[in-house]
LUMPA-336391 format. One record per residue: z, x, y of N, C-alpha, C in turn. Coordinates in Angstrom, 3 decimals. Layout:
! LUMPA-336391
<r <Z; X; Y>; <Z; X; Y>; <Z; X; Y>>;
...
//
This chain:
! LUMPA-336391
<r <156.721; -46.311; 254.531>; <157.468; -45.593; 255.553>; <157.989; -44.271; 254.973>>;
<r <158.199; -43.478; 256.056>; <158.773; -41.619; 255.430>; <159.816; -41.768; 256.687>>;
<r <160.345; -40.677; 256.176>; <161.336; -39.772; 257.287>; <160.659; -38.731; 257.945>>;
<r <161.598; -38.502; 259.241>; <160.842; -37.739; 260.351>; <161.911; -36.656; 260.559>>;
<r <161.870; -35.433; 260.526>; <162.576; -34.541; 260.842>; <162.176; -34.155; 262.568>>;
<r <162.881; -34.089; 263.376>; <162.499; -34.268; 265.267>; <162.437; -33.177; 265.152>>;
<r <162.282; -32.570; 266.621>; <162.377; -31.145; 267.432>; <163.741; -30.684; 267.142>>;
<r <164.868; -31.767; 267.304>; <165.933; -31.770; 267.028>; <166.444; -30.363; 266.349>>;
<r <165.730; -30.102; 265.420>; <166.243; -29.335; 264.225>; <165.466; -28.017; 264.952>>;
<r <164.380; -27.713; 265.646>; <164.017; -26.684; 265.830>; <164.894; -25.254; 266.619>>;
<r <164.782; -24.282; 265.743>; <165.970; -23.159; 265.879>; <167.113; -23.761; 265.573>>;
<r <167.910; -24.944; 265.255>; <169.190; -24.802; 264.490>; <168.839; -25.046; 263.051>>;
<r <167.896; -25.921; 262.351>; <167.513; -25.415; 260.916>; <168.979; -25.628; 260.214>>;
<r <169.825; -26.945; 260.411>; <170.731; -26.802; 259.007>; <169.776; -27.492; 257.733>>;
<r <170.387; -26.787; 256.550>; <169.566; -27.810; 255.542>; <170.390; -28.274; 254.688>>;
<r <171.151; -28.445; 255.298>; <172.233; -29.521; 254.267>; <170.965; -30.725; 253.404>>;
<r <170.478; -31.505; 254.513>; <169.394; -32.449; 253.629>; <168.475; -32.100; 252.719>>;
<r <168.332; -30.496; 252.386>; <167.440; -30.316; 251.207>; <168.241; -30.593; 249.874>>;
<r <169.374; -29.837; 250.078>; <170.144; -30.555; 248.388>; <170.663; -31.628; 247.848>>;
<r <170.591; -32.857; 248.898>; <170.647; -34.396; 248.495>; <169.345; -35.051; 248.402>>;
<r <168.002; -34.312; 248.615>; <166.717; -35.399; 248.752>; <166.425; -34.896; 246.842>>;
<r <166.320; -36.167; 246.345>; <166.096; -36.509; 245.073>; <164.807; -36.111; 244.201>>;
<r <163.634; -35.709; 245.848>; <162.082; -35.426; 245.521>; <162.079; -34.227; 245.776>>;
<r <162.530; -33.105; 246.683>; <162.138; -31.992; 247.130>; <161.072; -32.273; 248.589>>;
<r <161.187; -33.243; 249.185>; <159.725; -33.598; 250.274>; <160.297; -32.450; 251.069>>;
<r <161.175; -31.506; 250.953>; <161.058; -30.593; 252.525>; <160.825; -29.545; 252.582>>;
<r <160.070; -29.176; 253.662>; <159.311; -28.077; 253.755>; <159.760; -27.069; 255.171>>;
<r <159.709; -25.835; 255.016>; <160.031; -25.194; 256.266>; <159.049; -24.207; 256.757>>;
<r <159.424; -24.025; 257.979>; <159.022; -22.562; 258.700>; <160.018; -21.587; 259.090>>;
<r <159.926; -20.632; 260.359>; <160.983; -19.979; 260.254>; <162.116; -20.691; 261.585>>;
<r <161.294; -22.094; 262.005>; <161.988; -22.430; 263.016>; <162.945; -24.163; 262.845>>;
<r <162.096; -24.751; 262.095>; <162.341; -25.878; 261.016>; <161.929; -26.355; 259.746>>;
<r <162.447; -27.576; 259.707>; <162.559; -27.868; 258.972>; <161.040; -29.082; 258.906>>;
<r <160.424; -29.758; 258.013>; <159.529; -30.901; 257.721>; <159.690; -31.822; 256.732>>;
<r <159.784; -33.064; 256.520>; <159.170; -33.677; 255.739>; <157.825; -34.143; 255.513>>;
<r <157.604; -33.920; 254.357>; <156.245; -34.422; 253.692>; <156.250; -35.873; 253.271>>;
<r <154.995; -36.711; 254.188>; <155.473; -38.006; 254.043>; <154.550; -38.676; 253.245>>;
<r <153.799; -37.659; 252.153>; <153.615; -38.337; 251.307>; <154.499; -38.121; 249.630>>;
<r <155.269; -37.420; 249.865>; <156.685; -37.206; 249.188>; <157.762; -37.690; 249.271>>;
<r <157.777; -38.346; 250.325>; <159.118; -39.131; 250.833>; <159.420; -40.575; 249.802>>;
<r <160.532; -40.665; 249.290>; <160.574; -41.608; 248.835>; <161.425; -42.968; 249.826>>;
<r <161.995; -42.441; 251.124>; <162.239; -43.771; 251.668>; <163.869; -43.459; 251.550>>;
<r <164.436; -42.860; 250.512>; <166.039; -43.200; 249.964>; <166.888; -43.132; 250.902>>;
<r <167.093; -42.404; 252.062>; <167.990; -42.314; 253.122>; <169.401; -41.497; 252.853>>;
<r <169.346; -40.123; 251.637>; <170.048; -39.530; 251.603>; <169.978; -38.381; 252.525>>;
<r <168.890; -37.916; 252.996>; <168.905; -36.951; 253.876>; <169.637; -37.234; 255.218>>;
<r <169.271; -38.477; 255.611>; <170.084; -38.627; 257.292>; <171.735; -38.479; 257.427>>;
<r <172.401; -39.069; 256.576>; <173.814; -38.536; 257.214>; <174.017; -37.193; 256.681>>;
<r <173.228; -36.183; 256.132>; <173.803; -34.950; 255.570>; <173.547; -34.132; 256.616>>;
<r <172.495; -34.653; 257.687>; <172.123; -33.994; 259.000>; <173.326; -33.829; 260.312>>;
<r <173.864; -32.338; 260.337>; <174.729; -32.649; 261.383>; <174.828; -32.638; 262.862>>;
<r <173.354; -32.833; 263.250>; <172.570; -32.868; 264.384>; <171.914; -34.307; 264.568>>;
<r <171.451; -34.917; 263.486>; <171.346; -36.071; 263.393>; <169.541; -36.328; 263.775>>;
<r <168.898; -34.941; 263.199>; <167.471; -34.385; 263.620>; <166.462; -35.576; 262.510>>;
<r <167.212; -36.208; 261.620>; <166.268; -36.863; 260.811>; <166.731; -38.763; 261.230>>;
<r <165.018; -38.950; 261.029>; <165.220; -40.566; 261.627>; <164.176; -41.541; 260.691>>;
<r <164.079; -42.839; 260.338>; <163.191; -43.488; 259.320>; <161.784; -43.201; 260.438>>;
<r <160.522; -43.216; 259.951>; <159.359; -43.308; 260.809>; <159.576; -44.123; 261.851>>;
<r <159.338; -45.019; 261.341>; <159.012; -46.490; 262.199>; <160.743; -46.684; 263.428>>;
<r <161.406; -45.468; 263.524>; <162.735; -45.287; 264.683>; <163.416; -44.325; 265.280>>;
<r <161.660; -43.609; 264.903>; <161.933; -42.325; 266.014>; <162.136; -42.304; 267.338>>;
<r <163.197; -42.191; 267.898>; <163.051; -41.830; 269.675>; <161.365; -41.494; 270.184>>;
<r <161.032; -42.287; 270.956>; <159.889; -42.064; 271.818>; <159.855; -40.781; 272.214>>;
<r <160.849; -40.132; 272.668>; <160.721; -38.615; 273.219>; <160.256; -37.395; 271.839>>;
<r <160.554; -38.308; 270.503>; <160.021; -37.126; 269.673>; <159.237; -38.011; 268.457>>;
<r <158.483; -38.888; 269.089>; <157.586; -39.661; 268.535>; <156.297; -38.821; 267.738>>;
<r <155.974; -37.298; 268.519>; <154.825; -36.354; 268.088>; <154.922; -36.087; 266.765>>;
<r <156.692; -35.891; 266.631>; <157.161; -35.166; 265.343>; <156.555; -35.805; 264.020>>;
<r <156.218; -36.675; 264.346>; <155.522; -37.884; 262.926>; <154.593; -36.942; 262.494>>;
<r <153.151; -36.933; 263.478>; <152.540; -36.366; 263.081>; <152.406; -34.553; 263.124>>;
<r <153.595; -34.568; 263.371>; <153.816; -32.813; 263.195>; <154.416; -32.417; 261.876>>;
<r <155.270; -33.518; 261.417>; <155.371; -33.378; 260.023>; <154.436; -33.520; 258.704>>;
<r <154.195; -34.308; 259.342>; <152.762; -34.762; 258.366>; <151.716; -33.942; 258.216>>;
<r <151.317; -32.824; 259.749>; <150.473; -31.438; 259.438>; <151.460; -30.062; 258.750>>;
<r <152.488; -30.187; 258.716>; <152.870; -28.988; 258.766>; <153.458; -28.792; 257.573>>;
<r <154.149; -30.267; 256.990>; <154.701; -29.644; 255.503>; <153.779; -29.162; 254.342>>;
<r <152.477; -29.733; 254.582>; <151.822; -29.171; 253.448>; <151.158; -27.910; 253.445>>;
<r <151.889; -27.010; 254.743>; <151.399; -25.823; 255.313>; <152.429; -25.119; 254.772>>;
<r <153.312; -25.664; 254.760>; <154.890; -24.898; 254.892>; <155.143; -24.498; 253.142>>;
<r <156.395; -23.533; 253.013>; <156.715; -22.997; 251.910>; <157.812; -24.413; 251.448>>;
<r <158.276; -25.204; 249.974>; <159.079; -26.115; 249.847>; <160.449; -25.418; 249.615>>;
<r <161.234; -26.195; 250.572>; <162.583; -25.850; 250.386>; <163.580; -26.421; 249.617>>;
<r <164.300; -25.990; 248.719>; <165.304; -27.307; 247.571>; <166.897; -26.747; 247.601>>;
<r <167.133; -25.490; 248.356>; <168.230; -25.360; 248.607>; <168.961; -24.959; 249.572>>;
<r <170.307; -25.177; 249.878>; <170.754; -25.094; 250.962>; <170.810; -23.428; 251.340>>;
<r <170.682; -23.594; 252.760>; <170.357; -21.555; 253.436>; <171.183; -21.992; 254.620>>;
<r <171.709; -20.060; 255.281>; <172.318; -20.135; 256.342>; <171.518; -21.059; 257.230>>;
<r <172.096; -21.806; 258.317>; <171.534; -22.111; 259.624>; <170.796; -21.248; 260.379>>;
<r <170.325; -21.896; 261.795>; <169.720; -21.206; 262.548>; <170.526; -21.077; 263.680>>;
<r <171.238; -21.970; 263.519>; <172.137; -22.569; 264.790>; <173.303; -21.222; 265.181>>;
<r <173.651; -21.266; 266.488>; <174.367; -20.348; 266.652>; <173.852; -18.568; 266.631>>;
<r <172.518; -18.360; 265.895>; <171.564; -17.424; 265.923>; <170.409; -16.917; 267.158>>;
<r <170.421; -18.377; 267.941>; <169.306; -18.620; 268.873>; <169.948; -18.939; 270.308>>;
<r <168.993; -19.002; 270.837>; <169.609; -19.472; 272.251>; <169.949; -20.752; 272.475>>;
<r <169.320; -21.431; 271.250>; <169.265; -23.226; 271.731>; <170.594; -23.429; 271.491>>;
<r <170.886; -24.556; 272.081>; <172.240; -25.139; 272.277>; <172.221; -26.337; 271.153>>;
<r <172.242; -26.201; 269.735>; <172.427; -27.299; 269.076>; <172.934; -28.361; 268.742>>;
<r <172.581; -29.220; 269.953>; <173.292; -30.787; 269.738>; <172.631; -31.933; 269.143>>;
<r <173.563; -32.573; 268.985>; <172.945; -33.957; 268.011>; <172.021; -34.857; 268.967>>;
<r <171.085; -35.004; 267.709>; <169.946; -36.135; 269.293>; <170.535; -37.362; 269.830>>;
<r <171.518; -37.539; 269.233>; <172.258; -39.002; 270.047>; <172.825; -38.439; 271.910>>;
<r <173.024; -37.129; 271.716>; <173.657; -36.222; 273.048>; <172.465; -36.001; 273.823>>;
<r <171.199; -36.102; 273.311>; <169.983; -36.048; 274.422>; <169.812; -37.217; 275.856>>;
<r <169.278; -36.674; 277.027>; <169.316; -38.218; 277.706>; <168.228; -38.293; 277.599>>;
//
C-alpha cells in the first residue's frame, strides 16, 4: 500500500508533509503536490501534517478522488522531488481551500 495525495491539494499546495516523510516520495508541479508509490514507505507521517487533509492510505481514498491513485503514480516520476517546506498556494488562487472532510 502507498499514500495518495487527492485533488484536494490542487492550487493550495501546503507542504508541510514534505519535511516529515522519512523517504523524500514527494513530488510536485506548479499546481500539486504527488506521491510516488513506489517510494512510499506506508509510515503515516505525512497525513496529519496535511492541513487540508489532501493525503489518504491507498486502499481509503474517497471514491470521488479515487483517479488520484493513478494520477500519482503517473505524475511523480514526471515531477521535480520536493524535501522542503515552500510558501503555499492557498490563498494565491481562486480555489477556496478546504479540508476534504468539508467536501459533500
Amino acid at each position: 500500500m502507498t499514500y495518495v495525495v487527492t485533488s484536494v491539494c490542487y492550487d493550495c499546495k501546503y507542504t508541510d508533509c514534505v519535511e516529515v516523510c522519512p523517504v523524500d516520495c514527494f513530488y510536485e508541479d506548479e499546481h500539486t503536490l504527488y506521491i510516488h508509490p513506489d517510494e512510499c514507505i506506508d509510515c503515516d507521517a505525512c497525513v496529519p501534517e496535511c492541513p487540508i487533509e489532501a493525503i489518504f492510505p491507498e486502499d481509503e481514498v474517497p471514491e470521488r478522488w479515487k483517479d488520484d491513485i493513478q494520477l500519482n503514480a503517473e505524475r511523480a516520476p514526471e515531477c521535480e522531488n520536493i524535501t522542503e517546506k515552500k510558501e503555499a498556494l492557498a490563498g494565491k488562487t481562486d480555489k477556496d481551500c478546504k479540508k476534504a472532510s468539508e467536501y459533500d
